[in-house]
ZALOFI-438984 format. One record per residue: x, y, z of N, C-alpha, C, O in turn; residue in one letter. Coordinates in steps of 0.001 Angstrom, whole numbers, plus 500000, padded with zeros to 6 digits. Layout:
// ZALOFI-438984
+--------+--------+--------+--------+--------+--------+--------+--------+--------+--------+--------+--------+------+
:     nX :     nY :     nZ :    caX :    caY :    caZ :     cX :     cY :     cZ :     oX :     oY :     oZ : code :
+--------+--------+--------+--------+--------+--------+--------+--------+--------+--------+--------+--------+------+
:      X :      Y :      Z :      X :      Y :      Z :      X :      Y :      Z :      X :      Y :      Z :    a :
...
+--------+--------+--------+--------+--------+--------+--------+--------+--------+--------+--------+--------+------+
//
This chain:
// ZALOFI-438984
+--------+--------+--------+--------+--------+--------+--------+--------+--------+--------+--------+--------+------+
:     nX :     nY :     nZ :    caX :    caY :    caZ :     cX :     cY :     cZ :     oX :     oY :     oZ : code :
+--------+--------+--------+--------+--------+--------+--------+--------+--------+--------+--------+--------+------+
: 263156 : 408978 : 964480 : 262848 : 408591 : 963122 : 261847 : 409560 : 962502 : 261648 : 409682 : 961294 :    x :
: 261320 : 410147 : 963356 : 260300 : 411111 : 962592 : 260302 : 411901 : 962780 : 259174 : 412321 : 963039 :    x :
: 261646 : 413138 : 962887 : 262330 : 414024 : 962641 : 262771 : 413971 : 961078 : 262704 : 414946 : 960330 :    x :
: 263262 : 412599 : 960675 : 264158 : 412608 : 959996 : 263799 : 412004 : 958741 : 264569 : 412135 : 957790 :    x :
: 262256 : 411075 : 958563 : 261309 : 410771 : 957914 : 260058 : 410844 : 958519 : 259652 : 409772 : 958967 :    x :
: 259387 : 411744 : 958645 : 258263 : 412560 : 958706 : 257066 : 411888 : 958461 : 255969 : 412288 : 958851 :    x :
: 257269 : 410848 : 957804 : 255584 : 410317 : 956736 : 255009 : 408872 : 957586 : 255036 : 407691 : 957240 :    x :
: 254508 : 409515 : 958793 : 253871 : 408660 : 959708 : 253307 : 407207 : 959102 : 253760 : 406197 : 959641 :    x :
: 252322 : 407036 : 957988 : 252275 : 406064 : 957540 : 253253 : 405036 : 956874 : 253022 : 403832 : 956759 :    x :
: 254296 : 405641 : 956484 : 255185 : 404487 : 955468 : 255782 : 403671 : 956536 : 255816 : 402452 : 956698 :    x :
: 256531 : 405258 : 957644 : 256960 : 404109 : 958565 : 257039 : 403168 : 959507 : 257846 : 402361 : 959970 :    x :
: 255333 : 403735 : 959714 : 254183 : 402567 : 960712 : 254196 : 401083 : 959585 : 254218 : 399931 : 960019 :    x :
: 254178 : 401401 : 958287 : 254258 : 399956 : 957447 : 255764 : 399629 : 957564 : 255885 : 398413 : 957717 :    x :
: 256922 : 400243 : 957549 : 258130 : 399505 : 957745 : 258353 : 398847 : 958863 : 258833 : 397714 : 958824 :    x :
: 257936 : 399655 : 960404 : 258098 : 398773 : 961164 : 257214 : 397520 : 961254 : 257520 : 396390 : 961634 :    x :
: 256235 : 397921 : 960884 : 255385 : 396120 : 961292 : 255701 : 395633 : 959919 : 254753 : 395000 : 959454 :    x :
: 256512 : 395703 : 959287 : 256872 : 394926 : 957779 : 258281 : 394129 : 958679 : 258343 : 392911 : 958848 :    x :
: 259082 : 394886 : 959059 : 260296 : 394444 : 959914 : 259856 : 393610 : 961267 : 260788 : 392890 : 961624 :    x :
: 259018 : 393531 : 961886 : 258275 : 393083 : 963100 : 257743 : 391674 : 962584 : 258038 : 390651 : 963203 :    x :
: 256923 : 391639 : 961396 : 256420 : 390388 : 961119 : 257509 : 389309 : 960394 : 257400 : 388083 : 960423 :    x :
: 258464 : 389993 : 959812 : 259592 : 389222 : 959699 : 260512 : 388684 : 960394 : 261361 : 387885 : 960000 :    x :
: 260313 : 389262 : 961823 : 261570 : 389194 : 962956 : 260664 : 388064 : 963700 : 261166 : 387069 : 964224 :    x :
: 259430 : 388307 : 963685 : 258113 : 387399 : 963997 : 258411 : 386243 : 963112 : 259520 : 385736 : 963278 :    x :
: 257978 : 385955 : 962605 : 258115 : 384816 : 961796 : 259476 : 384090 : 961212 : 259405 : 383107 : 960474 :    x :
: 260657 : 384650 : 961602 : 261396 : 383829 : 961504 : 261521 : 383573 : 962951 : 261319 : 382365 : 963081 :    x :
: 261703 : 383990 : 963860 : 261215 : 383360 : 965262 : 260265 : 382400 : 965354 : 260475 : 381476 : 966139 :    x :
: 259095 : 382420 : 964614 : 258258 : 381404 : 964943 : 258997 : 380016 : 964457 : 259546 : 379200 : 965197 :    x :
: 258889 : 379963 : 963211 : 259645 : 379122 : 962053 : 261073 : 378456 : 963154 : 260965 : 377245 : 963345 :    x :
: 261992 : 378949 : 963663 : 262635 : 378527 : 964415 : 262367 : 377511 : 965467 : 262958 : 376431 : 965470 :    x :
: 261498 : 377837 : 966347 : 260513 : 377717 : 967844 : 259665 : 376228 : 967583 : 259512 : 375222 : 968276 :    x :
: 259079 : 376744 : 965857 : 257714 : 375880 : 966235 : 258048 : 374884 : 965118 : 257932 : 375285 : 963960 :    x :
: 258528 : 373391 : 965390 : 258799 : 372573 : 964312 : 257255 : 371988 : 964071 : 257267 : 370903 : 963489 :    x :
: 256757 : 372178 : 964196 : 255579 : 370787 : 963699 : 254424 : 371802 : 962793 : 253614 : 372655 : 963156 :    x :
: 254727 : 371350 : 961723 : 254095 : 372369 : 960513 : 252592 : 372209 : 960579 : 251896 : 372838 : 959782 :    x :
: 252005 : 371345 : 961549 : 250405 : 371676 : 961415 : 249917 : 372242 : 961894 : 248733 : 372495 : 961671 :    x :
: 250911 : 372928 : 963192 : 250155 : 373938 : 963908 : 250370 : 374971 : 963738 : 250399 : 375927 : 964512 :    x :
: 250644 : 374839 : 962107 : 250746 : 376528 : 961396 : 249329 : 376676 : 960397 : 248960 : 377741 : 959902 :    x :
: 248652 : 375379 : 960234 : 247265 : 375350 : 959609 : 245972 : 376150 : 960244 : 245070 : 375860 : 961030 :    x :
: 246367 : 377330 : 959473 : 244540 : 378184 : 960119 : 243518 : 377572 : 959046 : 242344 : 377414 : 959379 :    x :
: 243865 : 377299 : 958025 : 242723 : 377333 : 956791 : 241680 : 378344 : 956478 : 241520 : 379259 : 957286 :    x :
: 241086 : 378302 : 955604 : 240525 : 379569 : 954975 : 239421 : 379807 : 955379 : 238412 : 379337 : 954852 :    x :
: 239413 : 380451 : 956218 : 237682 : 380334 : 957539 : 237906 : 381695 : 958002 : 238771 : 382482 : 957616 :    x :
: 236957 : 381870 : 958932 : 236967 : 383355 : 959938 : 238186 : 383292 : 960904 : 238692 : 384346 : 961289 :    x :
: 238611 : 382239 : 961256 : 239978 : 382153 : 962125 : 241271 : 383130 : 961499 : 241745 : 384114 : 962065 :    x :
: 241730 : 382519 : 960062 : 242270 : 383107 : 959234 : 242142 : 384880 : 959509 : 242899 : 385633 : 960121 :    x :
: 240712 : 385179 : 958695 : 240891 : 386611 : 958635 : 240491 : 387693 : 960445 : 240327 : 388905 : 960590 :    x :
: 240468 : 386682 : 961370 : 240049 : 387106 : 962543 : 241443 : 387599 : 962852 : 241686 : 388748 : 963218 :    x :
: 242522 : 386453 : 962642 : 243565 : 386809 : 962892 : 244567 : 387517 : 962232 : 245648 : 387848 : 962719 :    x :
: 244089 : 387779 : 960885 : 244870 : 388717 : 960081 : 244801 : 390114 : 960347 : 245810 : 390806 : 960484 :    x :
: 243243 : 390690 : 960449 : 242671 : 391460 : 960990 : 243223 : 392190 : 962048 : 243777 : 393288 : 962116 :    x :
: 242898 : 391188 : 962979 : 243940 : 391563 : 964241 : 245014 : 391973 : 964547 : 245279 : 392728 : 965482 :    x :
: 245884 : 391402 : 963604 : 247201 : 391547 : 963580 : 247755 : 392721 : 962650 : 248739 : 393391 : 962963 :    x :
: 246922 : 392926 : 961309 : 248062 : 394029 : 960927 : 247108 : 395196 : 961338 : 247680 : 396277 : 961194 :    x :
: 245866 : 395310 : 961793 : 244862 : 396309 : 961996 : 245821 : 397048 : 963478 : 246362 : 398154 : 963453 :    x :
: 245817 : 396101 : 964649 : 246269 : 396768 : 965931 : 247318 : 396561 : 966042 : 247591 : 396490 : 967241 :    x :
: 248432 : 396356 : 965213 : 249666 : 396869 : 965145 : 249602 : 397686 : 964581 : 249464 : 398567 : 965429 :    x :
: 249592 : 398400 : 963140 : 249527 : 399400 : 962696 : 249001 : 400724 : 963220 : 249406 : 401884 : 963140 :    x :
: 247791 : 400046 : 963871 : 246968 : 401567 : 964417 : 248128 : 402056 : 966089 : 248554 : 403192 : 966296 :    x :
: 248323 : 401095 : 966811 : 248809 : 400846 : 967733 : 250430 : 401859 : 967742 : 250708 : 402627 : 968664 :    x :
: 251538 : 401575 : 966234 : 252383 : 402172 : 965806 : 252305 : 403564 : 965620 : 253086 : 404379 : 966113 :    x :
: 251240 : 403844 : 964820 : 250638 : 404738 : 964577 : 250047 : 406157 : 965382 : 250200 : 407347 : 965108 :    x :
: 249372 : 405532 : 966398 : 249372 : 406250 : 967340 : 250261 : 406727 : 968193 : 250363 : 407903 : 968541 :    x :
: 251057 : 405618 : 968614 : 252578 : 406064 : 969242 : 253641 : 407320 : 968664 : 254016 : 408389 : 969146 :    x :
: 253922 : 406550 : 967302 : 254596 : 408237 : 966988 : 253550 : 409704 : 966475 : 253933 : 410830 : 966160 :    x :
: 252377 : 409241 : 966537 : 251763 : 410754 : 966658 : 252107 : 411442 : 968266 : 252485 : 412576 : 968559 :    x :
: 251821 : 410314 : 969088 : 251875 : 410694 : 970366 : 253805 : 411653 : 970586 : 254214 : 412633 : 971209 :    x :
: 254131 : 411100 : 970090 : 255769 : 411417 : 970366 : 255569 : 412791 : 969894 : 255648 : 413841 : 970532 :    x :
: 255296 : 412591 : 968665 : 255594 : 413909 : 967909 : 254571 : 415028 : 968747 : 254808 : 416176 : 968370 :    x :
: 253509 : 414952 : 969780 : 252596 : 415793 : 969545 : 253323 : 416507 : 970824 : 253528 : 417700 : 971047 :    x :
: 253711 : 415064 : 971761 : 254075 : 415258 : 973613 : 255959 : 415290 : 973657 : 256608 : 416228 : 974120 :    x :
: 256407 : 414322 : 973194 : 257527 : 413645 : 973208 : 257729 : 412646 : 973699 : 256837 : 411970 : 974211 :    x :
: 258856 : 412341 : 973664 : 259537 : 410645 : 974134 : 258877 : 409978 : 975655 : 258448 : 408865 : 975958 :    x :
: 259058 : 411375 : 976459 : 258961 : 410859 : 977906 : 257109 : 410634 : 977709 : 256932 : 409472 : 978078 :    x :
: 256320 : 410974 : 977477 : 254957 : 410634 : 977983 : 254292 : 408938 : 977417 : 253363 : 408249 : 977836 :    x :
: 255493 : 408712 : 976074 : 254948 : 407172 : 975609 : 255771 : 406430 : 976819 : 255215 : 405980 : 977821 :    x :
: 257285 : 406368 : 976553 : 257665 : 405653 : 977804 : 257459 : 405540 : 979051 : 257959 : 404649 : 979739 :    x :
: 256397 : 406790 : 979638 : 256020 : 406556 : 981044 : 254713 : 405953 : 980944 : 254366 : 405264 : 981903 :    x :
: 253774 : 406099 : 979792 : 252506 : 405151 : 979632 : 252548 : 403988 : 979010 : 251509 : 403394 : 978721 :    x :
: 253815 : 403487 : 978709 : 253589 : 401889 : 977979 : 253486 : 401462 : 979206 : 252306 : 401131 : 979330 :    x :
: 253899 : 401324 : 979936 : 253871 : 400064 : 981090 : 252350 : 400061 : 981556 : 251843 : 399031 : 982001 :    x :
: 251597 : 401326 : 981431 : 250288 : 401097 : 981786 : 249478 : 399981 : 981225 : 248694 : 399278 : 981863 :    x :
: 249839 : 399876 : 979596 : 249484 : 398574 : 978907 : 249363 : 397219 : 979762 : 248493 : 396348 : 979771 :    x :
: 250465 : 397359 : 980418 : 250616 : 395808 : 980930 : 249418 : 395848 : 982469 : 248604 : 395016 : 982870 :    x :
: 249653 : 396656 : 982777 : 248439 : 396737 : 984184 : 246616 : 396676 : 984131 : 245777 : 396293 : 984947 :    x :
: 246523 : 397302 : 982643 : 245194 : 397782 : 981372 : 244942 : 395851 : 981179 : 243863 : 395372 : 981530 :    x :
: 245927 : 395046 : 980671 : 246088 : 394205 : 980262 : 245263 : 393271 : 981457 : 244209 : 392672 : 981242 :    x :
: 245954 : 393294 : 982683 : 246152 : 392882 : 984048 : 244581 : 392602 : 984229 : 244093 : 391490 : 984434 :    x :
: 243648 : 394205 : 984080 : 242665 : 394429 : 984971 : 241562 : 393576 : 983708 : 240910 : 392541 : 983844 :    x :
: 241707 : 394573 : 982400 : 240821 : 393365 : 981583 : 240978 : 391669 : 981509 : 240166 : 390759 : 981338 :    x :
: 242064 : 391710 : 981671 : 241907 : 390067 : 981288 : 241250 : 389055 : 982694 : 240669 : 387998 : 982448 :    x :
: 241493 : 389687 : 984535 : 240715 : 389487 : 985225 : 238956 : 389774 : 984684 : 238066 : 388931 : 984571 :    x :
: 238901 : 391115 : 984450 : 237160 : 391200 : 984265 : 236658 : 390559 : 983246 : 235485 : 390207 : 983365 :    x :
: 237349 : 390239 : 982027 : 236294 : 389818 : 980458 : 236659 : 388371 : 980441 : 235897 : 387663 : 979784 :    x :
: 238252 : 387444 : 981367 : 238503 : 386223 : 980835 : 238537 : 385929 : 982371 : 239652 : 386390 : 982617 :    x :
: 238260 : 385661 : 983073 : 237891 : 385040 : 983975 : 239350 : 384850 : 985076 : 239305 : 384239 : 986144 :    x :
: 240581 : 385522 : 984515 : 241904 : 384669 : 984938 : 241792 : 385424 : 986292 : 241043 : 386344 : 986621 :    x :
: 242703 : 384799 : 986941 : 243536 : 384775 : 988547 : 244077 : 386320 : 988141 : 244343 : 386690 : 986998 :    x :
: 244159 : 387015 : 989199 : 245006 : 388458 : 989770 : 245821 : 387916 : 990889 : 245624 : 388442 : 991985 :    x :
: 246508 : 387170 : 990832 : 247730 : 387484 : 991654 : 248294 : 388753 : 992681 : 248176 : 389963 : 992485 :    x :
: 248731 : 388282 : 993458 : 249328 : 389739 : 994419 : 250423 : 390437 : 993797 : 250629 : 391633 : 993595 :    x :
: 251066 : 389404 : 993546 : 252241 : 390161 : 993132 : 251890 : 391049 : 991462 : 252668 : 391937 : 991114 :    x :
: 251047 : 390791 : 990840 : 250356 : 391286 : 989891 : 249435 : 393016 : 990435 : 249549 : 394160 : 989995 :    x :
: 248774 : 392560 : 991291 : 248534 : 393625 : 991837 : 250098 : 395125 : 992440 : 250263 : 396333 : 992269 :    x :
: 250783 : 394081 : 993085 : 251917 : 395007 : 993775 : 252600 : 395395 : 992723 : 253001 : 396554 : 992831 :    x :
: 252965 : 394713 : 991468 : 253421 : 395540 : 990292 : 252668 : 396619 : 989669 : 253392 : 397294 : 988938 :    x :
: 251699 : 396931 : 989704 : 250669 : 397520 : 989179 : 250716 : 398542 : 989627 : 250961 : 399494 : 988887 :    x :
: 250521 : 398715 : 990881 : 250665 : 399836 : 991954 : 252545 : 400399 : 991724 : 252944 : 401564 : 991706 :    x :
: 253174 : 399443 : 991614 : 254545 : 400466 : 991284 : 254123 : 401239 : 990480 : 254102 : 402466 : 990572 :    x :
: 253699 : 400479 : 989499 : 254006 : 401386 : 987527 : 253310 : 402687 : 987956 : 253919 : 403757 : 987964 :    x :
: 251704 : 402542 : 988397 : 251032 : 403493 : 988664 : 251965 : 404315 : 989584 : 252149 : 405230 : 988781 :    x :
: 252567 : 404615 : 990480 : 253431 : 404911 : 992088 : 254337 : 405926 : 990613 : 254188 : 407133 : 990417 :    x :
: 255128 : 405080 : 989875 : 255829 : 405057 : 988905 : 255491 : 406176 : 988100 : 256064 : 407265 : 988082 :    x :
: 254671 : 405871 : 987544 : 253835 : 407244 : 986432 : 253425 : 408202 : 987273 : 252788 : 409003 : 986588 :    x :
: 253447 : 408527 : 988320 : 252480 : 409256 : 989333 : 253915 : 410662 : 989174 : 253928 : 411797 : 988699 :    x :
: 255397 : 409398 : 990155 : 256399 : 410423 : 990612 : 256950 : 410917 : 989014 : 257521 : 412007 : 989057 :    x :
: 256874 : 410324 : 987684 : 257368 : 411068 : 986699 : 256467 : 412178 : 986138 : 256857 : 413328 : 985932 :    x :
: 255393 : 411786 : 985941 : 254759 : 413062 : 986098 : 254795 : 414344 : 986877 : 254908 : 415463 : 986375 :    x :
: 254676 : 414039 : 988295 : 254701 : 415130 : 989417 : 256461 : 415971 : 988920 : 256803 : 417133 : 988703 :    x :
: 257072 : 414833 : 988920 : 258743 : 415925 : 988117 : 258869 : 416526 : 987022 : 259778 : 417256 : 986627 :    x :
: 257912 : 416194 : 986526 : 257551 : 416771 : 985046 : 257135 : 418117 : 985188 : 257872 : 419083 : 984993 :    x :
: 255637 : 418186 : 985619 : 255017 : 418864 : 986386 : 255951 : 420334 : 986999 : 255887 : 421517 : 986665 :    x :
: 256541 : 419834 : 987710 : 257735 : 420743 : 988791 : 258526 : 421308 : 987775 : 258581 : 422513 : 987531 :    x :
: 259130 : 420427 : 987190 : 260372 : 421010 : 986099 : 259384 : 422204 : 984839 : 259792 : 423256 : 984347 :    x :
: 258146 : 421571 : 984654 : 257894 : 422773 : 984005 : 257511 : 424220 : 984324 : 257605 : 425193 : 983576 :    x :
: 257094 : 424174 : 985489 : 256861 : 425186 : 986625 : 257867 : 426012 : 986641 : 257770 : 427232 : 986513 :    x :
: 259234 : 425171 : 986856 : 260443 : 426026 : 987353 : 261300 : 426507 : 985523 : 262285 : 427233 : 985393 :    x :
: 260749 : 426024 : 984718 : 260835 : 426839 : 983881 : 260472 : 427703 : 983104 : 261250 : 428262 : 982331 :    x :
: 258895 : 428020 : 983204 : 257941 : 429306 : 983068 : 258461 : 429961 : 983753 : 258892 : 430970 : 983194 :    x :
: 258766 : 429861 : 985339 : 259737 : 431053 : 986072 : 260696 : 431573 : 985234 : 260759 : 432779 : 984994 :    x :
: 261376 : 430834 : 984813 : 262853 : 431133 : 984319 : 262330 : 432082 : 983383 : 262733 : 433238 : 983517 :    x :
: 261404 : 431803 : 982336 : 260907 : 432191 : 981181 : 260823 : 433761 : 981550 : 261507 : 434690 : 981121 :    x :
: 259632 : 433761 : 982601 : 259032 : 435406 : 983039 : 259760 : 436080 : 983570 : 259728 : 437304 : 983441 :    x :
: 260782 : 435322 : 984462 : 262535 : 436282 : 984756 : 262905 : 436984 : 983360 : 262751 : 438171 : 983073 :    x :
: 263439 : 435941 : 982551 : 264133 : 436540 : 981710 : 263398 : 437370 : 980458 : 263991 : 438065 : 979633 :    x :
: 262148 : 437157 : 980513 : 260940 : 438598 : 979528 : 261374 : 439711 : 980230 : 261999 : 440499 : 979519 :    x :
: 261162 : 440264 : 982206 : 261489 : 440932 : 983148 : 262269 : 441601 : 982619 : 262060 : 442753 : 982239 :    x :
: 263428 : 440902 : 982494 : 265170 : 441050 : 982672 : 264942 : 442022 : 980623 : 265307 : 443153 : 980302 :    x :
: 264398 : 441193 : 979949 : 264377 : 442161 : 978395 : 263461 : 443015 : 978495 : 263828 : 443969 : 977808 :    x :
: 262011 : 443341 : 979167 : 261637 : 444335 : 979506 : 262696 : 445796 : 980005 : 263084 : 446850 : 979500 :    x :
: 262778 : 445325 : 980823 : 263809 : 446008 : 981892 : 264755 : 446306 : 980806 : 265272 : 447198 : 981478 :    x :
: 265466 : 446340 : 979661 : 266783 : 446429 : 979013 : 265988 : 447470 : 977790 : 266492 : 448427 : 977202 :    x :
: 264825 : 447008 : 977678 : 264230 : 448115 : 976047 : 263297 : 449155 : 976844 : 262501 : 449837 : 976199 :    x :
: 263399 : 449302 : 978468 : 262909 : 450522 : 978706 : 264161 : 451375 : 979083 : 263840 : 452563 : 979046 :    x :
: 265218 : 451239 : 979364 : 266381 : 451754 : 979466 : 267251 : 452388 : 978377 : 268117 : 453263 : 978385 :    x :
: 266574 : 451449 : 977238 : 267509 : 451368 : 975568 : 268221 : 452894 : 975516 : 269412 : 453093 : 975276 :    x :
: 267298 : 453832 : 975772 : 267276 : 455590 : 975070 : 268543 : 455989 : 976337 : 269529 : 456660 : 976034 :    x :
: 268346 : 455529 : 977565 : 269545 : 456356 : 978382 : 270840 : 455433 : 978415 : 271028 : 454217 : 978388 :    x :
: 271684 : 456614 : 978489 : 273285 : 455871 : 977863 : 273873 : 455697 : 979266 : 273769 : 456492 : 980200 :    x :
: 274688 : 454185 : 979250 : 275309 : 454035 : 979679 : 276987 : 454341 : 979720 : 277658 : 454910 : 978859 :    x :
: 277253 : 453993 : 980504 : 278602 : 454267 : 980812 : 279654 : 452901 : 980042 : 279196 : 451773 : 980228 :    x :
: 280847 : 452974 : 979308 : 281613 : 452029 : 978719 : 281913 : 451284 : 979640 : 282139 : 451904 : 980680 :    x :
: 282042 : 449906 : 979731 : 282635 : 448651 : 980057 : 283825 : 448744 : 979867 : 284197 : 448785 : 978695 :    x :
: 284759 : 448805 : 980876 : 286317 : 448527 : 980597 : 286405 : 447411 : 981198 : 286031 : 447320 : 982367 :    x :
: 287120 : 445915 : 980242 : 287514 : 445062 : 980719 : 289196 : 444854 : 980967 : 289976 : 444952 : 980019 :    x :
: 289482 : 444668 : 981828 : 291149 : 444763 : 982129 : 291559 : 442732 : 982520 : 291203 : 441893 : 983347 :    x :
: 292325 : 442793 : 981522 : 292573 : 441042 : 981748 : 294126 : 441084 : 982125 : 294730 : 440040 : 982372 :    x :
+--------+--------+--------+--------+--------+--------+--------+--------+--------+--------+--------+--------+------+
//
């Protein structure tokens, strides 16, 4: 999308314009009992307004800078970190249970991000080679340029 519309802000507001609508008619579906849609006009209200279009937006926002700066593969191999980030704060600041199996997922993603990186890593390695071969290989062709070769006869 941002190849093809460029203007990081409009379309950080379309998607969370499309998100809070896909949101809220989901809720509206889900949640029949209309009072527990009453925030009233207090700090709750703007705590949660706040919240909501502030770290989605910034959150969007950052993501396709990130794309555009790295590409595709470095957001999709660090979202899942979110959920492990998630894992470790909500043990230290809210008091909750860490589970094992919480832990043993954790250690994949990390295991996970470790081996896509390290191939990353490798694959770019083995293509700077390629790169300095083939400078070599055009070196090698514009110091030759001045002495003449002999014609190519192809016979098919």
């Amino acid at each position: 999308m941002s190849v093809e519309f460029p203007y990081l802000y409009s379309s950080t507001a379309l998607m969370c314009l499309m998100g809070s609508i896909q949101g809220a008619l989901y809720a509206v579906c889900t949640v029949g009992d209309w009072n527990q849609w009453k925030l009233g006009w207090n700090v709750r209200l703007l705590a949660v307004a706040f919240v909501g279009i502030m770290g989605s937006s910034l959150f969007v926002f950052l993501v396709s800078w990130a794309v555009r700066l790295k590409g595709p593969l470095y957001i999709a191999i660090f979202n899942p970190l979110g959920l492990v980030l998630v894992a470790v704060v909500g043990s230290l600041l809210h008091d909750e249970k860490l589970h094992l199996g919480s832990i043993i997922g954790g250690l994949m993603i990390i295991c996970g991000v470790y081996m896509v990186l390290w191939g990353r890593a490798k694959v770019m390695k083995q293509q700077t080679q390629v790169d300095e071969e083939s400078n070599e290989i055009v070196e090698d062709e514009q110091e030759h340029e001045g002495t003449e070769t002999p014609p190519v006869i192809i016979l098919d």
